[in-house]
C-alpha positions in Angstrom: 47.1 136.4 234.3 49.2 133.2 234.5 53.2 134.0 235.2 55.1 133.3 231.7 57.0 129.8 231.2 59.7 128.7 228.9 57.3 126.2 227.3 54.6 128.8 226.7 56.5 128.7 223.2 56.6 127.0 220.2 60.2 126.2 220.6 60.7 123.8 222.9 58.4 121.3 221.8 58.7 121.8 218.1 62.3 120.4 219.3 60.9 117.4 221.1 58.4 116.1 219.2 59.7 113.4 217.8 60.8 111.8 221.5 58.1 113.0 222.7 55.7 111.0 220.3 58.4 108.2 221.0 58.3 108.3 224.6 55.4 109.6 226.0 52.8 109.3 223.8 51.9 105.3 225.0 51.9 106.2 228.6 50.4 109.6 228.3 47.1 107.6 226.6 46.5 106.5 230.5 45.9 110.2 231.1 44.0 110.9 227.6 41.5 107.4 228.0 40.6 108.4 231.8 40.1 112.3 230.5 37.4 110.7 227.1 35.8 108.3 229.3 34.7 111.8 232.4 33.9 113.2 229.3 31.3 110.8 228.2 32.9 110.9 224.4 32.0 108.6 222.2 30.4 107.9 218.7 29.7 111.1 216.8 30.7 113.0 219.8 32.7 116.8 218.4 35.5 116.5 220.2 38.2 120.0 220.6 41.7 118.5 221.7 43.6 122.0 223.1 47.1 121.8 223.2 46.8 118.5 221.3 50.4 117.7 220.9 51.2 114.7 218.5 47.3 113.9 219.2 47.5 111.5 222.1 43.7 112.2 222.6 42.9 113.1 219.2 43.7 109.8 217.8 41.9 107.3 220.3 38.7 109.5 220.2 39.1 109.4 216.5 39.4 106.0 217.1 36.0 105.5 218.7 34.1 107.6 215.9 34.5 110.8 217.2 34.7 114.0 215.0 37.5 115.5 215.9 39.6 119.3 215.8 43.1 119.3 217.3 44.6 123.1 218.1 48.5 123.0 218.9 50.6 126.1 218.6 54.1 124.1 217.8 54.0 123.1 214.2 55.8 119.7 214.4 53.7 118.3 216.8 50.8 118.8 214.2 52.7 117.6 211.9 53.7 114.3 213.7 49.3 114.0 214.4 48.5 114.7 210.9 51.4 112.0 209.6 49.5 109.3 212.4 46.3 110.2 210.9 47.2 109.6 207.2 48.7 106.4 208.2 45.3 105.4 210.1 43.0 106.7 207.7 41.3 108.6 210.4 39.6 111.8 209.7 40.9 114.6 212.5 40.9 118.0 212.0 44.7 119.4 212.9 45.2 123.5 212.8 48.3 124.9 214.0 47.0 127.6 216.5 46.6 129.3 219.7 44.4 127.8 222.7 44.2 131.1 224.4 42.2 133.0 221.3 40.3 129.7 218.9 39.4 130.4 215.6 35.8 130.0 215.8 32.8 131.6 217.3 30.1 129.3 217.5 29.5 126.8 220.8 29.9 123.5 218.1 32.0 121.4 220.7 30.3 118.6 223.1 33.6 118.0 224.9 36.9 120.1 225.0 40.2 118.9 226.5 43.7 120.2 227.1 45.9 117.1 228.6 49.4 119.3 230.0 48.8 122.1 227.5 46.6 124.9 229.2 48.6 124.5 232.5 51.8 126.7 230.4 49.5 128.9 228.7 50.4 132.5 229.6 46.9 133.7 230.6 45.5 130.0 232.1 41.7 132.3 232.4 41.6 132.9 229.2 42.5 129.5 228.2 40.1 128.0 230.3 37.4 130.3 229.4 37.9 129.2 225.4 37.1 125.8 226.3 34.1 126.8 227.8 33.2 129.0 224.8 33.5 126.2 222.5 31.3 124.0 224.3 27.5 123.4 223.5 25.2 123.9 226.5 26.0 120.9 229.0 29.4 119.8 227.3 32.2 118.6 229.7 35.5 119.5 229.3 38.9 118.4 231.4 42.4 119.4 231.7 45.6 117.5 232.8 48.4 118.6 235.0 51.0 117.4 237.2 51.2 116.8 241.2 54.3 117.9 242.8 57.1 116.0 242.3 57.5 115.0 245.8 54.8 112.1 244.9 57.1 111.0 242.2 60.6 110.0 243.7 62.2 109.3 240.6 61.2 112.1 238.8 62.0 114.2 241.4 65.7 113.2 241.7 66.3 113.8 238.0 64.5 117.2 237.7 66.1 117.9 241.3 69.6 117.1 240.6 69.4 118.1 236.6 68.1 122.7 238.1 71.5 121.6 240.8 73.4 121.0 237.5 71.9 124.3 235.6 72.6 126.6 238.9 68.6 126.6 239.5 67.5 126.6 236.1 65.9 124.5 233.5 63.2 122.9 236.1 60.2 123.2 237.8 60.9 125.4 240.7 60.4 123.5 244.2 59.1 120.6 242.3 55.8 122.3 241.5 54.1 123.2 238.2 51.2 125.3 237.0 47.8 124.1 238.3 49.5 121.5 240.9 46.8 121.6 243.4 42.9 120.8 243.7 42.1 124.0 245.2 43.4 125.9 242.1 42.3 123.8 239.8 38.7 123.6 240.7 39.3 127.7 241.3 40.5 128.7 238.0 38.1 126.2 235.8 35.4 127.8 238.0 36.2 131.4 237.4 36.0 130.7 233.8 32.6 129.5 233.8 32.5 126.0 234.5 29.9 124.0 236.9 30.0 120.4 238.9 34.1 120.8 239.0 35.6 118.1 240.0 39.1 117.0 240.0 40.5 113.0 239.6 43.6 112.1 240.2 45.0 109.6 237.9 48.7 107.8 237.4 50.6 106.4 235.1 54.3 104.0 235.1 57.0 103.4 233.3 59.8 100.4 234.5 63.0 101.4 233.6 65.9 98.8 233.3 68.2 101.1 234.8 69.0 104.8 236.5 70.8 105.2 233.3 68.2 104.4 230.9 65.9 106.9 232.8 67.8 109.9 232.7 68.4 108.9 228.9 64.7 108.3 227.9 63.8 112.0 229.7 66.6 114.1 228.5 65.2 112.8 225.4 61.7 113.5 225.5 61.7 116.1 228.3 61.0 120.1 227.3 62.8 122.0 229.3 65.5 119.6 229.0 65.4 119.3 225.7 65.8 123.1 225.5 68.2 123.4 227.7 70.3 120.9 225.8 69.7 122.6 222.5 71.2 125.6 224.2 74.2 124.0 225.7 75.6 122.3 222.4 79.1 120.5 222.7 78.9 120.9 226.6 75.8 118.6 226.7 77.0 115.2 227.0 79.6 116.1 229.8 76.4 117.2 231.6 73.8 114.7 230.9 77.0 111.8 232.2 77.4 114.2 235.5 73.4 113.7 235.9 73.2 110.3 235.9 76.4 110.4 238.2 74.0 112.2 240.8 70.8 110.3 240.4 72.6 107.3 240.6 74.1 108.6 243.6 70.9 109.5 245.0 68.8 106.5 243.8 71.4 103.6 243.0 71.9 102.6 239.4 69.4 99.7 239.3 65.9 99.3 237.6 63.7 102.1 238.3 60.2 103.0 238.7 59.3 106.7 236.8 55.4 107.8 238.0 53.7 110.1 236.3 50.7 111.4 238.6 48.0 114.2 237.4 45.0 115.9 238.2 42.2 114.9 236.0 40.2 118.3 236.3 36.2 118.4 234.7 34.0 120.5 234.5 30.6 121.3 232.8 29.1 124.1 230.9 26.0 125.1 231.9 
């Protein structure tokens, strides 16, 4: 059993979605291209996107003539996938629905993904273990999540000095997620079933024009921050000004570099 987090919950990203598809989705299709191309996905391939979001994955497999069914327990980001796809004409398959317990009981998948989705879940096992479920015999499947912070300086200072601001709160604790580690990565997809695990690492940028800009752009399109703003209500903006006060402090106010570093882990049903 995984330890609970605050965006194991529709909530917080039924509130973000619309940054988040604004924001995130062009860099995060670095993370989602690397994930298709381990997976060998391509033409006619059946493709199960867990945790889809606003389909990051979902839409460039679609794009490349795979059949695909994206699962995403926060309604808005299916809805923001499902308004892409209609604009596209693409055909994808989008149900609002839990990754830890998938509505189906036949194998009919050759490749399952969950890019930053699996790594909140509650009960990672179980989550892992439905990917492996809904893979045919020798289908691949990969999962996303982040490095520690420390590899991301940027990132670091604004998730640092934005849980100084919320007395501890509102950030990843000591700069680590879920699932930020090779050894538990290759562990936990292996105790679910998985064989030839293997984890990538893999990196994406974004330039920023200024300190400024950054800390806009994230408390935009962030999660927790985006819940903790929510929650804060007229005392927000006196906060979000005092964090880019400290950042600034800490990183000058100039142009800015924002990586976003992952392990790519893949593994194989027997």
């Amino acid at each position: 059993m995984s330890a609970a987090s605050p965006l194991a919950s529709p909530e917080p990203w039924n509130l973000v979605a619309p940054e988040y598809v604004r924001e995130l989705m062009p860099v995060f299709e670095t993370f989602a291209r690397e994930a298709l191309s381990r997976a060998a996905v391509g033409e006619g391939s059946r493709v199960l996107d867990v945790a889809s979001g606003p389909g990051t994955l979902s839409l460039l497999a679609a794009r490349a003539g795979a059949r695909v069914t994206a699962v995403d327990f926060a309604a808005r980001m299916i809805a923001a996938l499902q308004e892409r796809t209609a604009s596209e004409g693409l055909a994808i398959e989008a149900l609002t629905g839990d990754g830890m317990a998938l509505p189906w009981r036949e194998r009919p998948f050759d490749a399952a993904f969950s890019l930053f989705g699996l790594m909140f879940f509650p009960d990672r096992l179980r989550g892992f273990r439905e990917l492996h479920r809904s893979l045919v015999p020798g289908g691949r499947a990969a999962v996303s999540s982040w490095m520690p912070m420390e590899r991301s300086p940027a990132m670091n200072s604004v998730y640092k000095c934005f849980a100084e601001l919320m007395d501890g709160g509102g950030a990843p604790r000591d700069g680590m997620m879920p699932l930020s580690d090779p050894a538990t990565c290759q562990r936990e997809m292996s105790e679910a079933g998985f064989v030839d695990v293997q984890v990538h690492e893999v990196s994406a940028r974004v330039d920023y024009a200024s300190t400024e800009a950054m800390v806009d752009a994230m408390v935009r399109s962030s999660a927790p921050v985006v819940l903790a703003r929510a929650a804060l209500g007229e005392r927000w903006p006196g906060l979000q000004r005092t964090l880019v006060e400290k950042v600034s402090a800490e990183l000058g106010p100039g142009p800015q570099v924002f990586l976003f570093n992952a392990y790519l882990t893949v593994g194989a049903r027997r």
